[in-house]
C-alpha positions as CSV (number, residue, x, y, z in Angstrom):
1,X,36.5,-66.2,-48.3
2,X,32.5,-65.1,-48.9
3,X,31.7,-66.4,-46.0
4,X,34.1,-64.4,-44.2
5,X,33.0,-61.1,-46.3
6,X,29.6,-62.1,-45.6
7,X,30.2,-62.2,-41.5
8,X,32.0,-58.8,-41.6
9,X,29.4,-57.1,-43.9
10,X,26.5,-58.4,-41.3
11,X,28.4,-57.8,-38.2
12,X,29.0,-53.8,-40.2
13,X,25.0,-53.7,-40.7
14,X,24.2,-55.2,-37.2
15,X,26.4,-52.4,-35.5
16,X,25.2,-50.5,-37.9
17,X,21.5,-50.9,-36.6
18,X,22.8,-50.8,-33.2
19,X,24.3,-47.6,-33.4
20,X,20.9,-46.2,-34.8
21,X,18.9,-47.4,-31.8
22,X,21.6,-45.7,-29.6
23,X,21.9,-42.7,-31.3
24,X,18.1,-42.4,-31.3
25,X,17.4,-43.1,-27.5
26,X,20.5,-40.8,-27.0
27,X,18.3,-37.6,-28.8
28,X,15.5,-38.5,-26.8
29,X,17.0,-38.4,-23.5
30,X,18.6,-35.2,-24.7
31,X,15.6,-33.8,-25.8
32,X,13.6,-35.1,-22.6
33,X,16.7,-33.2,-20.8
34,X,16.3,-30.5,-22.3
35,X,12.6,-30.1,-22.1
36,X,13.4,-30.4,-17.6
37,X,15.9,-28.0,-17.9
38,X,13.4,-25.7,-19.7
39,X,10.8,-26.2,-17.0
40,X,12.6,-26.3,-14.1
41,X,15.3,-22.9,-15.1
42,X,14.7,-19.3,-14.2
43,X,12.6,-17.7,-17.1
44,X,11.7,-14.1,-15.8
45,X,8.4,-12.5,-16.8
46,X,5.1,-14.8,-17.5
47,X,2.2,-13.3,-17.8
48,X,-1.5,-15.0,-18.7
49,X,-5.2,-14.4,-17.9
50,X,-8.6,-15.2,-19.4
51,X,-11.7,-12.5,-20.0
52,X,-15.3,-13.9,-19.3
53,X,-18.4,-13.1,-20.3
54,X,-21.6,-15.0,-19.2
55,X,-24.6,-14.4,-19.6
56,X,-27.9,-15.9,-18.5
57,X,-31.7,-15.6,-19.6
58,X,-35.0,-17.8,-18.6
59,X,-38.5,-16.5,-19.8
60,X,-41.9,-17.4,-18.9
61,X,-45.2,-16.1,-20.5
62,X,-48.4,-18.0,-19.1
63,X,-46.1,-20.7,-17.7
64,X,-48.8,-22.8,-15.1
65,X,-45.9,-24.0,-12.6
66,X,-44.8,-20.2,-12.3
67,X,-42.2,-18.6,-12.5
68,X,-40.6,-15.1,-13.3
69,X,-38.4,-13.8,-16.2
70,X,-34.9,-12.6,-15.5
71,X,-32.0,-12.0,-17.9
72,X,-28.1,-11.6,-16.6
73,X,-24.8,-11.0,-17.2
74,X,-21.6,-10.9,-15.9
75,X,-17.5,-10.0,-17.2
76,X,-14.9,-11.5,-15.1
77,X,-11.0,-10.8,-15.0
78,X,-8.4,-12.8,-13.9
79,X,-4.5,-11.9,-14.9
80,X,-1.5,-13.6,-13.9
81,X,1.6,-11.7,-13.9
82,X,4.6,-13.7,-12.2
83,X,8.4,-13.4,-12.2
84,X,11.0,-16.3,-11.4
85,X,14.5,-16.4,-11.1
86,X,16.5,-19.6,-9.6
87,X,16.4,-17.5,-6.2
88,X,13.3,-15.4,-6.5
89,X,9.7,-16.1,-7.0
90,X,7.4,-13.2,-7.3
91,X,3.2,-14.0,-7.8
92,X,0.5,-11.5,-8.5
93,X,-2.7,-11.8,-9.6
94,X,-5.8,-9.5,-10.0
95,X,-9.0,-10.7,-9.9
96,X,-12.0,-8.1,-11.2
97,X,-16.0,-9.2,-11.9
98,X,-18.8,-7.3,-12.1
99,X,-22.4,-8.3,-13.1
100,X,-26.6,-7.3,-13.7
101,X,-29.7,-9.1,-13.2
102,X,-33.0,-7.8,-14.4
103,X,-36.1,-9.4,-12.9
104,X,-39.2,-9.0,-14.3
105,X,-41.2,-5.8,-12.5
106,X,-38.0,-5.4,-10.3
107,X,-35.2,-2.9,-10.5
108,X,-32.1,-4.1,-12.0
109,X,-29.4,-5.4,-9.1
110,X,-25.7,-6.8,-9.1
111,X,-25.1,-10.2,-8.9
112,X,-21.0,-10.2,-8.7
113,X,-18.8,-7.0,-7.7
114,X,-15.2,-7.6,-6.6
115,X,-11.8,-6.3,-7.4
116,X,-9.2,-8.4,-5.3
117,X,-5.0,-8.3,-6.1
118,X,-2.9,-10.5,-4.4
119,X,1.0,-10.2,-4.7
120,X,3.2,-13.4,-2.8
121,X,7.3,-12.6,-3.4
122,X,9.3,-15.5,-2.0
123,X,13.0,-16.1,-1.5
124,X,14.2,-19.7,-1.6
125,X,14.7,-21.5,1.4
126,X,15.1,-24.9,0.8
127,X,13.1,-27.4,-1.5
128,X,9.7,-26.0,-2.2
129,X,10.2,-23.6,0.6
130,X,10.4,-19.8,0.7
131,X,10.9,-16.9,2.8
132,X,7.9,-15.2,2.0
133,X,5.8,-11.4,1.9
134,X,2.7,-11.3,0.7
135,X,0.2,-8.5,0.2
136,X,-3.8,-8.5,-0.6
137,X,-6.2,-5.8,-1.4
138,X,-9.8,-6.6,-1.4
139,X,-12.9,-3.8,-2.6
140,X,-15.7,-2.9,-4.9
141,X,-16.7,-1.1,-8.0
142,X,-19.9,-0.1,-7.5
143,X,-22.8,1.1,-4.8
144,X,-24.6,-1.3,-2.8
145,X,-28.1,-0.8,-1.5
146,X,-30.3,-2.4,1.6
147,X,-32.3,-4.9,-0.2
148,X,-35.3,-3.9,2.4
149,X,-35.0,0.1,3.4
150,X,-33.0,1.1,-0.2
151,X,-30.5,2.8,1.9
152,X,-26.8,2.9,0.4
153,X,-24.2,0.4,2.5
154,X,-21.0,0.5,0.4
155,X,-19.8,1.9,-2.7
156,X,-16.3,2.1,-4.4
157,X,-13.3,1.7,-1.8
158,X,-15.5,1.5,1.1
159,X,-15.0,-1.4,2.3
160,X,-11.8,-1.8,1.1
161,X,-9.2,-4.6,3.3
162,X,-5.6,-4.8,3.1
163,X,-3.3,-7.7,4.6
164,X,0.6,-7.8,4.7
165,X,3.0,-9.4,6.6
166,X,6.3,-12.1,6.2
167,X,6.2,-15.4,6.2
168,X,6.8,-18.9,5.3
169,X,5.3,-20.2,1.5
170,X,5.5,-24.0,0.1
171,X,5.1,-23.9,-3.5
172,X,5.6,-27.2,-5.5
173,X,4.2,-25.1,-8.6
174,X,2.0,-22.4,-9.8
175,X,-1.2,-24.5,-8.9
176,X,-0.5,-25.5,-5.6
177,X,0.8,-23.2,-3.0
178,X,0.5,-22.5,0.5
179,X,1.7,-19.2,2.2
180,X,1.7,-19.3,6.4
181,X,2.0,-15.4,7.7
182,X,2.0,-15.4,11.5
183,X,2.6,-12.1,11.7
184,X,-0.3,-10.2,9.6
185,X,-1.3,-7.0,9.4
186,X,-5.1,-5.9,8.6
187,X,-6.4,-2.7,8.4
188,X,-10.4,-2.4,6.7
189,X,-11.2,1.4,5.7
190,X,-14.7,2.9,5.1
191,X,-16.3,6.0,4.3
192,X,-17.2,7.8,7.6
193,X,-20.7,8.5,6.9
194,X,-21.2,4.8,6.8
195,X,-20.8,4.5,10.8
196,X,-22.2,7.5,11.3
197,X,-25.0,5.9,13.2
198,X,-23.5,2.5,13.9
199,X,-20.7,0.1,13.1
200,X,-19.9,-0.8,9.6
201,X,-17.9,-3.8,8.1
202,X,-16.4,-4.4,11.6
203,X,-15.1,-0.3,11.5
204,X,-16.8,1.3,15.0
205,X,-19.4,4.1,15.0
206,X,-17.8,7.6,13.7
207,X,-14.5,5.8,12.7
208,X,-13.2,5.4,9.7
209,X,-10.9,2.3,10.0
210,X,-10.4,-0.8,11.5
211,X,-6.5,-2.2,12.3
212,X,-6.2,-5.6,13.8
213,X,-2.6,-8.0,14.0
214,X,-3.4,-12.1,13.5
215,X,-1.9,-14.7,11.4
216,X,-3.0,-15.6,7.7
217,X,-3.1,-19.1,5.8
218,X,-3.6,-18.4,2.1
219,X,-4.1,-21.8,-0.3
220,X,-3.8,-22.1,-4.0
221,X,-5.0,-25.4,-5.9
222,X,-5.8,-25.8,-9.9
223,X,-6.3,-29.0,-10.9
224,X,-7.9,-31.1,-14.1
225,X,-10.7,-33.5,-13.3
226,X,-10.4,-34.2,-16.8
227,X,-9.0,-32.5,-20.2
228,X,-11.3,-30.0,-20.8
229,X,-12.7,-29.2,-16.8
230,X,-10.6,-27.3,-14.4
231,X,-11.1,-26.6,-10.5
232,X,-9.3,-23.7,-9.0
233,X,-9.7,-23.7,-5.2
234,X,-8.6,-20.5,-3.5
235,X,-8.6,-20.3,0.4
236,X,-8.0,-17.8,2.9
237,X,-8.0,-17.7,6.4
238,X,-7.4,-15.3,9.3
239,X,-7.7,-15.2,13.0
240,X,-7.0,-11.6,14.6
241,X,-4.9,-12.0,17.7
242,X,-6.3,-8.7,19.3
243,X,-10.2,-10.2,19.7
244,X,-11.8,-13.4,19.4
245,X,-8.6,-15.7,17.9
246,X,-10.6,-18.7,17.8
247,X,-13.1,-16.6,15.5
248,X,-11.6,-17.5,12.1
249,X,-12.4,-15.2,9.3
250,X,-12.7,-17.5,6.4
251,X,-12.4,-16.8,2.5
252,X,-13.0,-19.6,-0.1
253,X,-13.5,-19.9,-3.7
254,X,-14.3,-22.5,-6.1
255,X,-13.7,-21.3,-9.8
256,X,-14.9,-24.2,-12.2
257,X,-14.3,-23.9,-16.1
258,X,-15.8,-26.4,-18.5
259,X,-14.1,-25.8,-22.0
260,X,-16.3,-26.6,-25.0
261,X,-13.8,-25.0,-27.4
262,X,-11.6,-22.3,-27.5
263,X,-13.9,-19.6,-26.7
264,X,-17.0,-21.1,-25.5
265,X,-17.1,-22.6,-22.0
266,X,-19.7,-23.5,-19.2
267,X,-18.5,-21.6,-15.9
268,X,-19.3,-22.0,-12.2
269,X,-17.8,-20.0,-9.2
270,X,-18.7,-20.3,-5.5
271,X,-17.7,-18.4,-2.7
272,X,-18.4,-18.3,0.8
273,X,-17.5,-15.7,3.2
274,X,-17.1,-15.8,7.1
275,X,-16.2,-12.6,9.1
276,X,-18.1,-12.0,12.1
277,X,-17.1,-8.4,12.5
278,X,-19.0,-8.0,9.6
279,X,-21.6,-10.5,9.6
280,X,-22.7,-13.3,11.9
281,X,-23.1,-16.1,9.6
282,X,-22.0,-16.9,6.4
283,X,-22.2,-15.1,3.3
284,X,-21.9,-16.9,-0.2
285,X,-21.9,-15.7,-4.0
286,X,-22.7,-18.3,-6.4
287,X,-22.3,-17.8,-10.3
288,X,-23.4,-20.1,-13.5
289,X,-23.4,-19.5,-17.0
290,X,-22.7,-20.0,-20.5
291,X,-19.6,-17.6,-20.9
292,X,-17.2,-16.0,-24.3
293,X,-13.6,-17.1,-22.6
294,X,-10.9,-15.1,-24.4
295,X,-7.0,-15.6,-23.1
296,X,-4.3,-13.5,-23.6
């Protein structure tokens, strides 16, 4: 009779324990459910972005190998404001930086000036395909001079570019994107006295704008190298069907942040430029510095 109480008293506490294990890996494929569903469901309105602030400084006082003091700085925007809905998807971003650099017995001069907004709506296709719009605005805050004569070649909205046009857009998530617009618009407007004796930004002597009709391939990819370094790669291209097609106008950025906490970080941007309307040859930007991050 104990032995049989015994048996039924273990075979209780072995079910027992059984019924633990299950009920536990049961809650964790819940909760891993749950956490999908979370991801992967409509969830409006997110908005995010990060305000930099670098700055950069060498000094040299009766330094053999030569040399000449310079101190820098630069402020940087970039805001994220996207909507998503299980048929919609709707991307913007704007994209502001503006810097200084005083050399030694030299005026001061920018070293970064750009205000850019992109906006890409999508309507879902199929998979990680979209019917697509997208829209991009390109200018400039501030003046800029001839580095030889001195003589004023741009200033505030002049150049300024806009592209639109419909499309087809692959998205398998916020960091990885491609948007292919056959059918582009572009239209670049300056101020008239800039072509008053010439052609300016591709706009033709005593005009004041420039319209042309091409296709656009726009590229987003963010990526880790490792927990605390980020690459953002940003690439646009554009051939104008109207002149030159095989000329392709080319747009691309390299963005790389290396966090050392939570509001320090080593930053590095590239970008290279190559529009022949403008200029024949490539034009590239290239910013480093120990920046104040701050995200909201």
């Amino acid at each position: 009779m104990k032995k049989i109480l015994f048996s039924v008293i273990l075979a209780f506490a072995i079910n027992g324990a059984f019924a633990q294990v299950n009920e536990k890996e049961l809650l964790k494929k819940n909760e891993e459910a749950a956490a999908k569903l979370k991801e992967e469901k409509p969830n409006g309105w997110v908005k995010k972005g990060t305000f930099t602030f670098l700055a950069n400084q060498a000094t040299f006082n009766n330094w053999l190998a030569g040399g000449q003091s310079n101190i820098s700085g630069n402020i940087g925007l970039n805001y994220d404001f996207n909507y998503k809905s299980e048929n919609w998807n709707w991307d913007n971003k704007i994209i502001a930086g503006y810097g200084l650099t005083k050399i030694k017995g030299q005026d001061v001069q920018k070293s970064d000036d750009r205000l850019v907004f992109n906006s890409l709506a999508g309507r879902k296709a199929g998979g990680y395909w979209y019917y697509s719009l997208f829209f991009n605005f390109q200018t400039q805050f501030d003046s800029g001079f001839d580095k030889d004569s001195g003589i004023k070649t741009s200033h505030f909205f002049s150049p300024a570019y806009f592209q639109f046009g419909p499309g087809m857009l692959w998205k398998k998530s916020d960091n990885l994107k491609v948007n292919i617009a056959p059918a582009t618009s572009k239209l670049v407007v300056v101020h008239p006295h800039f072509t008053e004796l010439g052609p300016s930004f591709g706009v033709e002597q005593g005009d004041s704008s420039r319209f042309e009709f091409g296709a656009a391939v726009n590229a987003y990819y963010k990526f880790n190298v490792m927990e605390n370094v980020s690459f953002e790669n940003i690439l646009n291209l554009y051939s104008n069907y109207l002149e030159d097609p095989q000329n392709v106008d080319i747009d691309y950025t390299l963005n790389v942040v290396m966090k050392i906490n939570k509001y320090l970080t080593t930053n590095f941007a590239f970008q290279t430029i190559y529009d022949d309307n403008a200029f024949r040859g490539f034009q590239t930007r290239q910013v480093i510095g120990l920046g104040v991050t701050y995200g909201f």
